[in-house]
C-alpha positions as CSV (number, residue, x, y, z in Angstrom):
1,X,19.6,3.7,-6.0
2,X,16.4,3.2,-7.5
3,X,17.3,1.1,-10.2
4,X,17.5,-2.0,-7.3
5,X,13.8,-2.1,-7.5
6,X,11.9,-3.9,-10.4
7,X,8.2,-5.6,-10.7
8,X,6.6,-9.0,-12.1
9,X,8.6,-11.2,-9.9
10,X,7.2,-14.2,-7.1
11,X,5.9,-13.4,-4.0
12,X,8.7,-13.7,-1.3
13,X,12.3,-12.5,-3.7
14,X,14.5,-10.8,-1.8
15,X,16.5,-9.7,-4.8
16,X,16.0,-8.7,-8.1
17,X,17.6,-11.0,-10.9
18,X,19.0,-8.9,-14.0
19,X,16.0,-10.5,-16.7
20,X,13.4,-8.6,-14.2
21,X,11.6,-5.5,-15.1
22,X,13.8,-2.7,-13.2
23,X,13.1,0.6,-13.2
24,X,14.8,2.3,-15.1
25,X,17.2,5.4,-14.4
26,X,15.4,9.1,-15.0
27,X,16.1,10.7,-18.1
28,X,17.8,14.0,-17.6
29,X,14.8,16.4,-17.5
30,X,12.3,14.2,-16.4
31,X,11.6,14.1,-13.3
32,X,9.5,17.6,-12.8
33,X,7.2,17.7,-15.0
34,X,5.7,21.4,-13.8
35,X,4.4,23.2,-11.1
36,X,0.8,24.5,-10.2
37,X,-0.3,27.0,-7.8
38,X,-4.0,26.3,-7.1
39,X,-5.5,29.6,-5.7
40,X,-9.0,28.8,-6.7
41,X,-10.0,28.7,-3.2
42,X,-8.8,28.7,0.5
43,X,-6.4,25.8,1.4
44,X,-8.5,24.0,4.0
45,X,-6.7,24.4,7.7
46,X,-6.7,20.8,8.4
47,X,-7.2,18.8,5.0
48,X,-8.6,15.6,5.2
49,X,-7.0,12.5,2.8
50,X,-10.6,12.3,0.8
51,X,-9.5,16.3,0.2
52,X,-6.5,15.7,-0.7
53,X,-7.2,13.1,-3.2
54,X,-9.4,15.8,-4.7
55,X,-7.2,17.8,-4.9
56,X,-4.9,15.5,-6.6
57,X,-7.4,14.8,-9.0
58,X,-7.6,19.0,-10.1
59,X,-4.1,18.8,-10.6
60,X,-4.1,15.6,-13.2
61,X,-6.9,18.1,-14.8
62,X,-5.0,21.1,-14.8
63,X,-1.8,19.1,-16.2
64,X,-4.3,17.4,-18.9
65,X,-3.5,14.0,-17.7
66,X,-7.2,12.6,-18.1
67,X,-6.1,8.7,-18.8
68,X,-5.2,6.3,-17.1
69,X,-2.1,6.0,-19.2
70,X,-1.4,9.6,-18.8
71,X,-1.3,8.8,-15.0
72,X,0.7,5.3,-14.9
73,X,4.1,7.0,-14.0
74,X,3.1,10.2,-12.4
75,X,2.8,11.6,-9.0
76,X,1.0,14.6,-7.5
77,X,2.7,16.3,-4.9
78,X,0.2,18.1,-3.3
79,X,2.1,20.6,-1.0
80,X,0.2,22.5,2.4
81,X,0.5,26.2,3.2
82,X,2.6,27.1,6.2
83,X,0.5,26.8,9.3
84,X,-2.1,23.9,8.2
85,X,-2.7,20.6,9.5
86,X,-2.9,18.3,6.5
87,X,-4.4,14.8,7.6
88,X,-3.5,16.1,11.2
89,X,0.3,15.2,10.5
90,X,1.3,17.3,13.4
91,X,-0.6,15.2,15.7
92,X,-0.2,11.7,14.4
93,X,3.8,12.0,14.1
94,X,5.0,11.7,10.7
95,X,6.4,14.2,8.0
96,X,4.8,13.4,4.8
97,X,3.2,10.1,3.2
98,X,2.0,8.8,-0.1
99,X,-1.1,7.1,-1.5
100,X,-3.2,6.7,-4.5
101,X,-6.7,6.6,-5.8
102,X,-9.1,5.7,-7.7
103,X,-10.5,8.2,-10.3
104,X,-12.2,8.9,-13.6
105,X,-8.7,9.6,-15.2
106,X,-7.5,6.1,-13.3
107,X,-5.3,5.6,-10.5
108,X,-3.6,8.3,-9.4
109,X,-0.6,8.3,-6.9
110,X,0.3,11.5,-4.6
111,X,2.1,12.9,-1.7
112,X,0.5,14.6,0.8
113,X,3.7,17.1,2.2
114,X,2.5,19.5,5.0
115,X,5.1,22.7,5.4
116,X,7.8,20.5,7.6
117,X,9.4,23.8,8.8
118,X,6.3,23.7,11.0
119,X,7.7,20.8,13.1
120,X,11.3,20.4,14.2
121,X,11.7,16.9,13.9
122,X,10.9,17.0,10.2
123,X,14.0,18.6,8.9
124,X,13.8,22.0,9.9
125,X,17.4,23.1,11.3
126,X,18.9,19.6,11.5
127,X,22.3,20.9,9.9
128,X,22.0,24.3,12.4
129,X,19.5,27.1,12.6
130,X,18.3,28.8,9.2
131,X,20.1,26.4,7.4
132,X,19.4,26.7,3.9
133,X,17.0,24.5,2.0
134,X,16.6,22.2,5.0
135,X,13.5,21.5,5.0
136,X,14.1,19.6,0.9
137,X,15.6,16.4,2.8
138,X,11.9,14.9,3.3
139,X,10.3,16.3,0.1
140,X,13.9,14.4,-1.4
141,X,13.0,11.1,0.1
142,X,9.2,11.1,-1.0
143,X,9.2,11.8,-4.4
144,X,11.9,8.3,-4.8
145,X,9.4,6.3,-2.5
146,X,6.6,6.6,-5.0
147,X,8.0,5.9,-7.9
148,X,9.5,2.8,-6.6
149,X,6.0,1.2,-6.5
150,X,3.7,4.3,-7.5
151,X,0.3,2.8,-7.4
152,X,0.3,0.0,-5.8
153,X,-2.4,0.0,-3.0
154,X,-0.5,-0.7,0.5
155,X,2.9,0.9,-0.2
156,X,5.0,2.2,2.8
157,X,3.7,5.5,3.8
158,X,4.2,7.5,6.6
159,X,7.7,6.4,8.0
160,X,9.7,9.6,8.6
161,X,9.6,11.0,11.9
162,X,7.6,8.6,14.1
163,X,5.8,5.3,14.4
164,X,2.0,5.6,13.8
165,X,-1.1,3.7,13.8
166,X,-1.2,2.7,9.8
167,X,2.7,2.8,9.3
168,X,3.2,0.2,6.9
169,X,6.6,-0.6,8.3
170,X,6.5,0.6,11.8
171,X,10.2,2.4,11.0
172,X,11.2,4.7,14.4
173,X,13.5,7.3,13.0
174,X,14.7,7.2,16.5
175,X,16.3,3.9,16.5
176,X,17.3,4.6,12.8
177,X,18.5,8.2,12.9
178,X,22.5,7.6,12.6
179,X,21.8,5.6,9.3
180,X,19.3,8.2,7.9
181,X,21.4,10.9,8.6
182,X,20.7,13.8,6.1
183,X,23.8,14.7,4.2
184,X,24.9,17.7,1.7
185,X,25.3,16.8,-2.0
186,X,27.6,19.6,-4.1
187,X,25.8,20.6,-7.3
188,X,26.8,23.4,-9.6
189,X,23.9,24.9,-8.3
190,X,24.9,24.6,-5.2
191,X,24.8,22.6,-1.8
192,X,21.8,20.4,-0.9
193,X,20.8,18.7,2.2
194,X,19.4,15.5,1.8
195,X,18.2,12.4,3.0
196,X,19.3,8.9,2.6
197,X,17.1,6.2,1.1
198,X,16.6,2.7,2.1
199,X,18.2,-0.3,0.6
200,X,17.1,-3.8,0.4
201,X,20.2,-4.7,-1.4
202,X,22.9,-3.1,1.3
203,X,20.0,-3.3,4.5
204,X,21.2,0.2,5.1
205,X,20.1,3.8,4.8
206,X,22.3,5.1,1.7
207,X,23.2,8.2,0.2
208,X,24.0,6.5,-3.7
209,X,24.5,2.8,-4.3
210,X,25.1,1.1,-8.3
211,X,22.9,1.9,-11.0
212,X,21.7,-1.6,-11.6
213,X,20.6,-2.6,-14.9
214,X,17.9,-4.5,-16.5
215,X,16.2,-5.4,-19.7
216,X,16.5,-2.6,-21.9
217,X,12.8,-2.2,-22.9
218,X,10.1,-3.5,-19.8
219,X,6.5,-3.5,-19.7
220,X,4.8,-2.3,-16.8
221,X,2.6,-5.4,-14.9
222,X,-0.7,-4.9,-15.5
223,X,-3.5,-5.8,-13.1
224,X,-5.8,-8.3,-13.8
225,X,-9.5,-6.1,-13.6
226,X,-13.1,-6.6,-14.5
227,X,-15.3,-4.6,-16.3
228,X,-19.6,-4.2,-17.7
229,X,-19.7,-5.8,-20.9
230,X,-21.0,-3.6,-23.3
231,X,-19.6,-0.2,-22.8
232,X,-16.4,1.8,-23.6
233,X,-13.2,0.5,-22.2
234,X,-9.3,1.9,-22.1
235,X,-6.6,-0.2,-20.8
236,X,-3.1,1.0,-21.3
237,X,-0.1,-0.9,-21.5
238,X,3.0,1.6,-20.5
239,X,6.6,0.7,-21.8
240,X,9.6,2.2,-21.0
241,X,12.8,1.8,-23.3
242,X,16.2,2.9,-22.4
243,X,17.3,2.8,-25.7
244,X,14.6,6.0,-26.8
245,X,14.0,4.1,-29.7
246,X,10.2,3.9,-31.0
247,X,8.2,1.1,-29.6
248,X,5.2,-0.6,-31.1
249,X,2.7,-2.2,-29.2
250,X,0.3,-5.9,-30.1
251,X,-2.0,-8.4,-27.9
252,X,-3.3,-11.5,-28.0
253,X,-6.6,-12.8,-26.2
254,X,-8.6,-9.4,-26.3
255,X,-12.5,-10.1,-26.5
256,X,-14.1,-9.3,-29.2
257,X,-14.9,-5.5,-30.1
258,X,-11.1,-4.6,-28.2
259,X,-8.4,-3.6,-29.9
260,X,-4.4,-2.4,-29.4
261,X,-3.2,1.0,-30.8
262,X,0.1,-0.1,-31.8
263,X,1.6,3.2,-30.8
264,X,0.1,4.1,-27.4
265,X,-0.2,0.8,-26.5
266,X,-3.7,1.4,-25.2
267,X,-6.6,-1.5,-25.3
268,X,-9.7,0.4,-26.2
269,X,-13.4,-0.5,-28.0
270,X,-16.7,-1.9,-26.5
271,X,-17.4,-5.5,-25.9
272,X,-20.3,-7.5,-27.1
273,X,-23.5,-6.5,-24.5
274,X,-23.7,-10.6,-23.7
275,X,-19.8,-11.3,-22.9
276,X,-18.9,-12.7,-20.0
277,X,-15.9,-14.4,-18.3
278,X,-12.2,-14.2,-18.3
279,X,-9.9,-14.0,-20.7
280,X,-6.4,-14.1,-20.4
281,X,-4.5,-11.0,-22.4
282,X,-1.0,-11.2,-23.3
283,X,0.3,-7.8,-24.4
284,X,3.9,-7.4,-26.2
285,X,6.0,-4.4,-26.8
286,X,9.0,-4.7,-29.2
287,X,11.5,-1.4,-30.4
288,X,13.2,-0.8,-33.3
289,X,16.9,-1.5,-31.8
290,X,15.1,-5.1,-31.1
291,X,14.2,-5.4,-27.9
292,X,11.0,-7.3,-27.2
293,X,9.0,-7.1,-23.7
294,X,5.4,-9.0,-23.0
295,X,3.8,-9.3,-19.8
296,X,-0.3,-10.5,-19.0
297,X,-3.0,-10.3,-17.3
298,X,-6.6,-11.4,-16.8
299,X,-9.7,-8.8,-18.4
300,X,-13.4,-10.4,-16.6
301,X,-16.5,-9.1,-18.2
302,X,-19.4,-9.7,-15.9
303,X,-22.9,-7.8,-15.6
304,X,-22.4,-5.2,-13.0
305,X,-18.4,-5.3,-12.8
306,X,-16.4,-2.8,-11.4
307,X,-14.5,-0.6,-13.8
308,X,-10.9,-1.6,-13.3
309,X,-8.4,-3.4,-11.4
310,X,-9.7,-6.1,-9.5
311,X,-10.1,-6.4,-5.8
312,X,-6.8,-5.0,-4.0
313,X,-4.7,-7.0,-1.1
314,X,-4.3,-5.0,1.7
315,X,-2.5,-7.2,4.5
316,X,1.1,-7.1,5.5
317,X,2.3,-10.9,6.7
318,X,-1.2,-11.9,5.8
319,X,-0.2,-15.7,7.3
320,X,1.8,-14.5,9.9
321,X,5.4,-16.0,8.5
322,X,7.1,-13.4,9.0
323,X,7.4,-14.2,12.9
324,X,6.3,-12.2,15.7
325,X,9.4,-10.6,18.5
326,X,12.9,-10.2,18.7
327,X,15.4,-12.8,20.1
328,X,15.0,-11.5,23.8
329,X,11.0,-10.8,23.3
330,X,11.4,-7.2,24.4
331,X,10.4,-5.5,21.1
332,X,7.1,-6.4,18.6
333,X,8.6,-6.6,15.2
334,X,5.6,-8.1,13.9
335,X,2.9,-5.9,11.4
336,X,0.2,-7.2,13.7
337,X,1.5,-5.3,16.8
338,X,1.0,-8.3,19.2
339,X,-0.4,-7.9,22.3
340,X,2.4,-10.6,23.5
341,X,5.5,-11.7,22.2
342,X,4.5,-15.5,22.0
343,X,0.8,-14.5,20.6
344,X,2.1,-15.1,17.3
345,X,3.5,-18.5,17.2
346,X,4.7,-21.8,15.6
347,X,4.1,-23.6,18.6
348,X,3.7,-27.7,18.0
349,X,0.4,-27.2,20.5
350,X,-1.6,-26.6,17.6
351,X,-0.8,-25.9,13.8
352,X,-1.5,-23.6,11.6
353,X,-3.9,-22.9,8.2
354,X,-0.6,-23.4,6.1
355,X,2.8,-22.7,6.6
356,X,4.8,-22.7,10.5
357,X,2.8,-19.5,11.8
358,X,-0.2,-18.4,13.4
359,X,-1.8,-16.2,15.7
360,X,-3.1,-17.9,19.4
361,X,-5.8,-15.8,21.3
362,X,-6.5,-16.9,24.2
363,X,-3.5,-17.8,26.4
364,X,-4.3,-15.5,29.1
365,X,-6.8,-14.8,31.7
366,X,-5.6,-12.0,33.0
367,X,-4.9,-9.8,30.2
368,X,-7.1,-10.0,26.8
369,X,-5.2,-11.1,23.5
370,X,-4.8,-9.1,21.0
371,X,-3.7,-8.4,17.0
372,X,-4.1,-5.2,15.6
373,X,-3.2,-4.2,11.4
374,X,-4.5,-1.1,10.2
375,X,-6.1,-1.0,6.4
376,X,-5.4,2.3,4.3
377,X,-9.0,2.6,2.4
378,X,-9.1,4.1,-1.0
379,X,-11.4,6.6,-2.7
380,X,-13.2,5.6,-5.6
381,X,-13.8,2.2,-3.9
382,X,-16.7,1.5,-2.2
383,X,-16.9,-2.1,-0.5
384,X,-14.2,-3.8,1.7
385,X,-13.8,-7.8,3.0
386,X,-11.9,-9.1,5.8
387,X,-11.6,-12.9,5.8
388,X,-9.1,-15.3,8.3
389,X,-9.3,-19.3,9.0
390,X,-10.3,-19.7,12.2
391,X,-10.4,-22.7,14.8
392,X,-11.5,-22.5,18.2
393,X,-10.0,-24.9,20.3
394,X,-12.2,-25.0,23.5
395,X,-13.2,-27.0,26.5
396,X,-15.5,-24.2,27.7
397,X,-19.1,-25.3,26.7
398,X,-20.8,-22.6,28.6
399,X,-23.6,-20.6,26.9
400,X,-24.0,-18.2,29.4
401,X,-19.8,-17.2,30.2
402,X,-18.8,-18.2,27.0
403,X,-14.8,-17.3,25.6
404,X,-15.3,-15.2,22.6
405,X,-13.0,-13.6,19.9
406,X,-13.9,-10.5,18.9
407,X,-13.0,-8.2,15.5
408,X,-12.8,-4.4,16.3
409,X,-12.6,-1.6,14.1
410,X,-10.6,1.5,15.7
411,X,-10.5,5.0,14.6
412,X,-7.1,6.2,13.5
413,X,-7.1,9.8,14.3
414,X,-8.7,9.0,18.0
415,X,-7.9,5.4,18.6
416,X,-11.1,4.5,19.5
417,X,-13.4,1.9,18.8
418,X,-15.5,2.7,15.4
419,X,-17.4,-0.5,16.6
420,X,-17.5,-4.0,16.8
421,X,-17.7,-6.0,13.3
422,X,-18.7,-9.7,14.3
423,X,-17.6,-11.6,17.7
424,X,-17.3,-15.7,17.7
425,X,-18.1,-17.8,20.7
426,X,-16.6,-21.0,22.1
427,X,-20.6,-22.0,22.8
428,X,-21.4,-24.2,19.8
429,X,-17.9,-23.9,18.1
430,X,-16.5,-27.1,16.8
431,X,-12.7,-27.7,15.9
432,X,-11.0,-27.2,12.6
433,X,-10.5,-24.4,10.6
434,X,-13.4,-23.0,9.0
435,X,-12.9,-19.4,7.1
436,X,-14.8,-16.7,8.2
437,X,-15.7,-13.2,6.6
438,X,-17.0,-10.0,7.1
439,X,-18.0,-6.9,5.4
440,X,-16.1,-3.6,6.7
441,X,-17.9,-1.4,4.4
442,X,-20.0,0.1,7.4
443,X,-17.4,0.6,9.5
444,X,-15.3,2.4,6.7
445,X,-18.2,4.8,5.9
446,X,-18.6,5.9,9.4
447,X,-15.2,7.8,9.0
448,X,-14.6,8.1,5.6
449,X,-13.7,6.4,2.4
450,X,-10.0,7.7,1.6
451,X,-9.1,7.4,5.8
452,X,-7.2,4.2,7.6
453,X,-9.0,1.7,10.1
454,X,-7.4,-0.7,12.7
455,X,-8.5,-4.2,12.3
456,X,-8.3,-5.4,16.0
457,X,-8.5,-9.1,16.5
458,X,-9.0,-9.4,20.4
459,X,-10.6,-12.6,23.1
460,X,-11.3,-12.7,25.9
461,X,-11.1,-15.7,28.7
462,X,-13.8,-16.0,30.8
463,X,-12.4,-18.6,33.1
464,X,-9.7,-18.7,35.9
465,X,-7.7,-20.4,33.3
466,X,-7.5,-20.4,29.4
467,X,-9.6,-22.7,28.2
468,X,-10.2,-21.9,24.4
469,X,-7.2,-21.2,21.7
470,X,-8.7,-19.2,19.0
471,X,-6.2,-20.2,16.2
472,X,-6.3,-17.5,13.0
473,X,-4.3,-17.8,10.1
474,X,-4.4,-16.9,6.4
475,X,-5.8,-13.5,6.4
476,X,-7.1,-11.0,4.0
477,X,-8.2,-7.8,3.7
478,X,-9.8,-6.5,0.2
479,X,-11.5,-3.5,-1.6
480,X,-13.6,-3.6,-4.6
């Protein structure tokens, strides 16, 4: 079923054509690549995610994967002794989720998966009491999840028992618990419960669907990245070939002092101490059955650079297209959990940034407006942005009761208020949209680099009637 997915395509397709870089179907033994038992020390009784990135981390050590390239198409499952509280999953609803982050052996991608016999609604005895192997059905449905998009920051995560502050797609398994229906699958080694996978193709929960088929040899995309001139760099390119036939690796646009290893297909050397600026890299794969693959990206050299990828987007429905309520306005579909059905809009009143959507605070004087995304934060990063358009529509000219707008960061684990990051006024405001920005980093390292924050956009009418719109649009939230 996995095979649907593929990578490199534009923003916004809904379906993957056949020339698109699929992935490709596991090769019979390759899926598991071992198992470790780290009894170095005493699992802690409520791990937090910075821990468990840690721990993810000893693993790609134990397992020698020490590159980034090593680490491009590998997960860590890092699985929680019976009776602990990983990331306090019992309290905050869901079974397992998945994340990545940034280390000195690159990006890796794990699974946090607590012991799910612990809580009923997470497998345990859903096909009758000490059913065999029950408890798999989740650890099934994780391990497929990741390696559809395995380290890509802002990937579903946390969708299979209940909706959460931080789900990435809001899923209830309680309206969706006829189509995800575990089932048994017969193997020679025996019978299996498992769970059914999502399917963009079929917009169903299913248990199998085609194998669908791409190019045979793909390149993964690469992320465009900057970097310190002047020291050691190593940039892998990862192909994967159906065909198992040897692939050679070359590039085009590397700076001076990089080169390709034609067989690993890793960029390594040291740039001049004075480069600077971007260069556009075009890296090409070919195999010796004649398959040819290329795919590029942009390497910046600037004094001070990050090692690595480039800043990370982190919004869903960053301009707020997707819509905001169901036909009969009962039920917020929307990612920015809408404090009203009609707050997100493409009302002819005002207009948006770009597009037909955008987000009006400020309709209502008895209750305050609200918008609320939560941001998964990453460790090894260490700074974070948030930036909208904003235009304040106002006949209030107060300075003492003015309207204001307000951005609050909330704590995931107590849903409280961390604090508040900035607040606009309609005293002094003039029309248009003007962009605005604001540095979370504080915030972020009040609970935790590695931990998720609510962004909570919220005004507040001072007036018996509205009399400012605060129009947003064109949002963004990134990590550097």
């Amino acid at each position: 079923m996995l095979t649907q997915y593929c990578e490199g395509i534009p923003a916004g397709t809904i379906q993957c054509p056949s020339t698109a870089a699929h992935i490709q179907y596991p090769k019979a033994g390759s899926v598991l690549a071992g198992v470790w038992v780290d009894n170095s020390a005493v699992a802690p009784q409520s791990a937090t995610e910075v821990q468990l990135g840690v721990e993810a981390a000893a693993a790609a050590q134990h397992f020698g994967n020490t590159t980034e390239a090593q680490n491009r198409n590998v997960q860590y499952v890092i699985d929680s002794p019976q009776g602990t509280d990983p990331d306090k999953w019992k309290e905050l609803g869901y079974c397992a989720w998945h994340d990545f982050e940034r280390s000195s052996y690159g990006q890796l991608a794990y699974t946090n998966m607590p012991y799910l016999p612990d809580v009923a609604g997470c497998g345990s005895n859903w096909f009758g009491e000490n059913t065999p192997r029950a408890a798999r059905r989740v650890r099934d449905h994780r391990r497929p999840r990741v390696r559809r998009n395995p380290e890509r920051p802002g990937h579903p995560r946390r969708l299979d028992r209940r909706h959460r502050p931080g789900d990435r797609r809001q899923v209830r398994l309680d309206t969706l618990r006829l189509q995800r229906r575990p089932f048994f699958e017969n193997l020679s080694t025996g019978s299996f419960p498992l769970q059914t996978l999502w399917s963009d193709e079929d917009h169903l929960c299913m248990a199998s669907d085609p194998v669908s088929t791409g190019p045979a040899l793909t390149l993964s995309t690469m992320c465009s990245r900057t970097d310190p001139p002047g020291q050691p760099l190593s940039i892998p390119a990862v192909a994967a070939d159906s065909t198992d036939s040897q692939v050679s690796y070359s590039a085009t646009g590397l700076p001076a002092g990089l080169s390709i290893d034609r067989t690993t297909g890793v960029i390594s050397g040291t740039t001049g101490a004075s480069a600077g600026g971007w260069s556009q890299i075009t890296v090409n794969a070919s195999d010796t059955a004649g398959n040819t693959a290329t795919t590029s990206f942009w390497e910046g050299l600037f004094p001070g650079g990050q090692h690595g990828c480039s800043a990370i987007q982190q919004l869903i429905d960053p301009g707020f297209e997707n819509g905001s309520a169901d036909v009969n306005h009962t039920v917020m579909t929307d990612a920015w959990s809408p404090s009203e059905y009609n707050i997100i809009t493409p009302s002819s009143l005002h207009s948006a940034h770009s597009g037909s959507w955008y987000a009006w605070l400020g309709q209502d004087t008895g209750n305050t407006d609200s918008i609320t995304q939560y941001l998964d934060t990453y460790p090894g990063y260490s700074s974070a942005n948030f930036s909208f358009w904003l235009d304040t529509e106002t006949t209030n000219t107060s300075a003492t009761t003015p309207d204001t707008l307000s951005l609050v960061a909330i704590d995931q684990y107590t849903g409280q208020p961390i604090g508040t990051v900035k607040t606009w006024s309609s005293y002094g405001s003039s029309p248009g949209y003007q962009q605005q920005s604001v540095d979370l980093s504080p915030f972020i390292a009040q609970v935790g680099w590695g931990t998720t924050i609510g962004l909570e956009l919220v005004s507040n009418e001072t007036g018996s009637t509205p009399a400012t719109a605060f129009l947003v649009d064109d949002t963004s939230a990134t990590e550097y």
